[in-house]
C-alpha positions as CSV (number, residue, x, y, z in Angstrom):
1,X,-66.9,17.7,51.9
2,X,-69.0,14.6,53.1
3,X,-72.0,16.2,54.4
4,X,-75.4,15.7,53.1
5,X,-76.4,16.5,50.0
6,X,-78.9,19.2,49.7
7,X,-81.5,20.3,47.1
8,X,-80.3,24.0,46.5
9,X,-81.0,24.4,42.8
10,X,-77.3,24.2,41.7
11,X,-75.8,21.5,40.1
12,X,-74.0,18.9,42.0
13,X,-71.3,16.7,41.6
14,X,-70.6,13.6,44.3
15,X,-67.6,12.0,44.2
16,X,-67.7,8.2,45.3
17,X,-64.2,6.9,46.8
18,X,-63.9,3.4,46.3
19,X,-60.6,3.0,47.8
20,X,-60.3,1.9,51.9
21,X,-57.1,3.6,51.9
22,X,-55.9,7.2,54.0
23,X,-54.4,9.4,50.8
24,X,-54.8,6.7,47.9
25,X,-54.1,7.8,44.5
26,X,-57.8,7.5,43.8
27,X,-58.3,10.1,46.4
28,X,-56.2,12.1,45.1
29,X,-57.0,11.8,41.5
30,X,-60.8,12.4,42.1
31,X,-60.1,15.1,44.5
32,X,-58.9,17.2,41.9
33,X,-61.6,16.3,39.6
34,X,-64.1,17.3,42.4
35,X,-62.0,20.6,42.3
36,X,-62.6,21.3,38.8
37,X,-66.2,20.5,38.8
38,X,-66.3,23.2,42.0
39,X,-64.6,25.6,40.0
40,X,-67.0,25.4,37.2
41,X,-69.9,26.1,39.5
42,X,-70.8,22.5,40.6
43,X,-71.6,21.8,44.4
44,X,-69.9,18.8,45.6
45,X,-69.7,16.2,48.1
46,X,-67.6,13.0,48.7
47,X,-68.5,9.6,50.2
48,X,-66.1,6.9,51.2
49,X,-67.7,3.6,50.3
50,X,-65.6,1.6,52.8
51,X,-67.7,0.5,55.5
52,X,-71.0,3.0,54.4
53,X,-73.5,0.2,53.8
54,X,-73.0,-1.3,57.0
55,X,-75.8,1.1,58.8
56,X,-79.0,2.4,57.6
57,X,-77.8,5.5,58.1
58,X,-75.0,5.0,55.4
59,X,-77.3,3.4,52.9
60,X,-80.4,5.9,53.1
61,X,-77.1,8.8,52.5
62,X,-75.8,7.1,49.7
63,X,-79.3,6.8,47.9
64,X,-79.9,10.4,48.5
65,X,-76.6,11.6,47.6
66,X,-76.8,9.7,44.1
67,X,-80.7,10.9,43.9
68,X,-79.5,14.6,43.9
69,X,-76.4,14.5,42.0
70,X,-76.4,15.9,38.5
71,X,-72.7,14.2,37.7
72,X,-71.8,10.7,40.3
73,X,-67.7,10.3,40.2
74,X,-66.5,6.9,41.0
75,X,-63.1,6.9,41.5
76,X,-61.1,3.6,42.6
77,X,-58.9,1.2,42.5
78,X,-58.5,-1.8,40.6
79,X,-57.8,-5.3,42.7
80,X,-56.5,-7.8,40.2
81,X,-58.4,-7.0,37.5
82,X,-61.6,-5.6,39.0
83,X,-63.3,-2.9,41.5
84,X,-62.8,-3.5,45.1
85,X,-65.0,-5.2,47.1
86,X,-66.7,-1.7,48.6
87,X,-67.4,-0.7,45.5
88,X,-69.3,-4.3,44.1
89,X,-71.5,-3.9,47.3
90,X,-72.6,-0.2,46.6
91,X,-73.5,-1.2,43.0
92,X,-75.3,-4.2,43.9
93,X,-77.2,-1.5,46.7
94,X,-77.9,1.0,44.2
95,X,-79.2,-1.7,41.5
96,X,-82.0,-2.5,44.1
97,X,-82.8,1.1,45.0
98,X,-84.3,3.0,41.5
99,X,-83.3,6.1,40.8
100,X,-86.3,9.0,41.3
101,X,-87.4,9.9,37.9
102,X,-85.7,13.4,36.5
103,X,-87.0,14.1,33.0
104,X,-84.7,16.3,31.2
105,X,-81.8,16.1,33.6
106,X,-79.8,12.7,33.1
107,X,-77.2,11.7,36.0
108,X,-73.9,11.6,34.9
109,X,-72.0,8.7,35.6
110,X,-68.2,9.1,35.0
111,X,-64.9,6.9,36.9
112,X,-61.5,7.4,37.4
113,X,-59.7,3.5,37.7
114,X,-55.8,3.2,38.7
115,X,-53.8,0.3,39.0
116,X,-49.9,-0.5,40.5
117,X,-48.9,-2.3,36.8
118,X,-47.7,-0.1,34.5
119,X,-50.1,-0.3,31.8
120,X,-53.2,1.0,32.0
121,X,-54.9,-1.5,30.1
122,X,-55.2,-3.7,33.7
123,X,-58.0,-1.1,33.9
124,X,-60.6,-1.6,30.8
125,X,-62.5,-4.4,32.9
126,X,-63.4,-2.1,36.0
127,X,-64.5,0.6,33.3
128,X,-66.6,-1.9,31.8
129,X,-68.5,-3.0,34.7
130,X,-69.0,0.6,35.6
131,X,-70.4,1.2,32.1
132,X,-72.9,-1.7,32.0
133,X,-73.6,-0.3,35.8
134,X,-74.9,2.9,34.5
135,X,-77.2,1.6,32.0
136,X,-78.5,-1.1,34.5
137,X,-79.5,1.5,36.8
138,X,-80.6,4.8,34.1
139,X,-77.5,6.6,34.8
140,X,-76.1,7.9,31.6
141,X,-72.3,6.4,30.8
142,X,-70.4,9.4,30.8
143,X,-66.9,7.3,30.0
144,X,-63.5,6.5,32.3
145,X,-60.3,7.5,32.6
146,X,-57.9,4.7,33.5
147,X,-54.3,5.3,34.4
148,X,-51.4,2.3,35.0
149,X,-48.4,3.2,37.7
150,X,-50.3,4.2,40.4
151,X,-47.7,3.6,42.5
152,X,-45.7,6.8,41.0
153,X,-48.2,9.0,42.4
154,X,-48.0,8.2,46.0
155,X,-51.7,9.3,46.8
156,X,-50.2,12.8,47.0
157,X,-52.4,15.7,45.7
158,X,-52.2,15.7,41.8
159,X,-51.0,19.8,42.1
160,X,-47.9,19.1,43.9
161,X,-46.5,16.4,41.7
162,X,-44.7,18.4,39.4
163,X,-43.7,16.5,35.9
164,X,-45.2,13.1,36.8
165,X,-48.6,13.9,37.0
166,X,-48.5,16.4,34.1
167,X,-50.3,14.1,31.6
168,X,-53.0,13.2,34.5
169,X,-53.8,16.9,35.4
170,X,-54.5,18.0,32.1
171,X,-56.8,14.3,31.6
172,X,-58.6,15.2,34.8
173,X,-59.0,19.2,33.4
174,X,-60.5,18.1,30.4
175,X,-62.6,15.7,31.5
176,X,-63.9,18.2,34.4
177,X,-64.8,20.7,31.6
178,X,-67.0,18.2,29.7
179,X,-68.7,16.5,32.8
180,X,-69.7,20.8,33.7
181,X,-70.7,20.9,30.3
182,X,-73.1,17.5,30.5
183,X,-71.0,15.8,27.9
184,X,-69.1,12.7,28.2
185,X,-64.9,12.3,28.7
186,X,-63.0,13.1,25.6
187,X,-60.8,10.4,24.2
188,X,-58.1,13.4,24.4
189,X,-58.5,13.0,28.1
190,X,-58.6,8.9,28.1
191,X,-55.2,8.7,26.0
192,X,-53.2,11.0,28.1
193,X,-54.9,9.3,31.2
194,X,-53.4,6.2,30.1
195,X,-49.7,7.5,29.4
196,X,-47.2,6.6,31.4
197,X,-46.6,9.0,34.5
198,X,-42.8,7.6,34.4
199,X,-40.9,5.3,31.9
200,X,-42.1,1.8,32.3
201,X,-38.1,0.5,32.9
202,X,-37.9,3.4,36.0
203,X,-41.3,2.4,37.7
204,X,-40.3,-1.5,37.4
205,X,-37.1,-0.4,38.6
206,X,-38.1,2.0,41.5
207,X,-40.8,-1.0,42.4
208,X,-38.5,-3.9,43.0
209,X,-35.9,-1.6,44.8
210,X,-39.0,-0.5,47.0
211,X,-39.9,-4.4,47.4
212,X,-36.3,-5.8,48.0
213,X,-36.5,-2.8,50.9
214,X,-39.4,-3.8,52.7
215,X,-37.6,-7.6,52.4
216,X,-34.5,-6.3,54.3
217,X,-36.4,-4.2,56.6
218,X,-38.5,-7.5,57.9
219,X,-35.7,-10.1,57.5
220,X,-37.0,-12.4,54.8
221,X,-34.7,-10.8,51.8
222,X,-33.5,-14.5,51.6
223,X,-36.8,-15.8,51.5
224,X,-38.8,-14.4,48.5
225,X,-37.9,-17.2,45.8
226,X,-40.1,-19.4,48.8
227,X,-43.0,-21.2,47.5
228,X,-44.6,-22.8,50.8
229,X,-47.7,-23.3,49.2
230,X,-46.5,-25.3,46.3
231,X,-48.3,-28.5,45.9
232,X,-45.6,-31.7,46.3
């Protein structure tokens, strides 16, 4: 995947990776979406939005790319509370470039959001700046999945994850089968998107032992109650 799109009569999917990071979790969680959508007969293709816009050559393939797909997949994380900065910039690129006219064949726009805090609800605000995205620029809203815990799936592939990315898998299979079909996500899908992947007491619990780790490893485990930007 990454190559350019072409114009061979199939439908295509293009998955848009919004995260800078080598094996995120939003690689991995819209790699196996992009997997489904192959299996149902779509052609796909992936583009990382980290650094893209910074050519000519990046910005004419991203135009194109979105121009030919039948279903666009953004799939990132969420920085605070919204997209990453990658992702604002190809939004604000693709506002300014309209899309060529395809009567009788909307574009499918659908995303798949994760954050580190538990609870997926830190995602709703990315998912609503995709949404009014898509009607800003004539895609068609095809809904979100947003899942909380990202950090308890390590950016590993979603197959090999065993019981914690159960509830995900079957999310990312159902909504794969409706974006094929032209239809938007099912709330099924969005509800066990946004289940845990591990009890909320074990990921708090697994996340400060991983912090107070990295503390000892670099010397300062006496030093994180400091506050040296506290104003006297």
């Amino acid at each position: 995947m990454g190559h350019p799109a072409v114009n061979t009569g199939q439908r295509q999917a293009l998955l848009l990776l919004g995260s800078p990071r080598t094996g995120s979790v939003s690689a991995s969680l819209g790699g196996y979406l992009l997997e489904r959508l192959a299996e149902a007969g779509l052609y796909c293709d992936t583009l990382s939005l980290t650094g893209l816009l910074e050519a000519q050559e990046g910005r004419a393939r991203l135009a194109a790319a979105v121009n030919m797909a039948d279903v666009v997949v953004l799939a990132a994380p969420v920085y605070v509370d919204a997209p990453p900065a990658a992702v604002l910039r190809a939004m604000e690129f693709l506002g300014s470039e309209p899309l060529a006219a395809r009567p009788g064949r909307p574009r499918l726009l659908a995303a798949v959001t994760n954050c580190g805090f538990p609870e997926a609800s830190h995602t709703a605000l990315s998912l609503e700046i995709y949404a009014l995205f898509a009607r800003a620029t004539g895609l068609t809203w095809a809904g979100g999945l947003g899942a909380g815990g990202g950090g308890a799936l390590h950016g590993k592939p979603l197959a090999v994850l065993g019981g914690a990315g159960r509830h995900m898998r079957k999310a990312l299979d159902l909504a794969a089968r409706s974006l094929a079909q032209g239809m938007a996500i099912p709330e099924e899908a969005r509800e066990l998107a946004a289940r845990p992947a591990v009890p909320k007491w074990l990921y708090l619990l697994i996340a400060e032992t991983g912090w107070k780790a990295q503390a000892w490893k670099r010397r300062t485990i006496f030093k994180l109650g400091n506050t040296p930007f506290r104003m006297p």
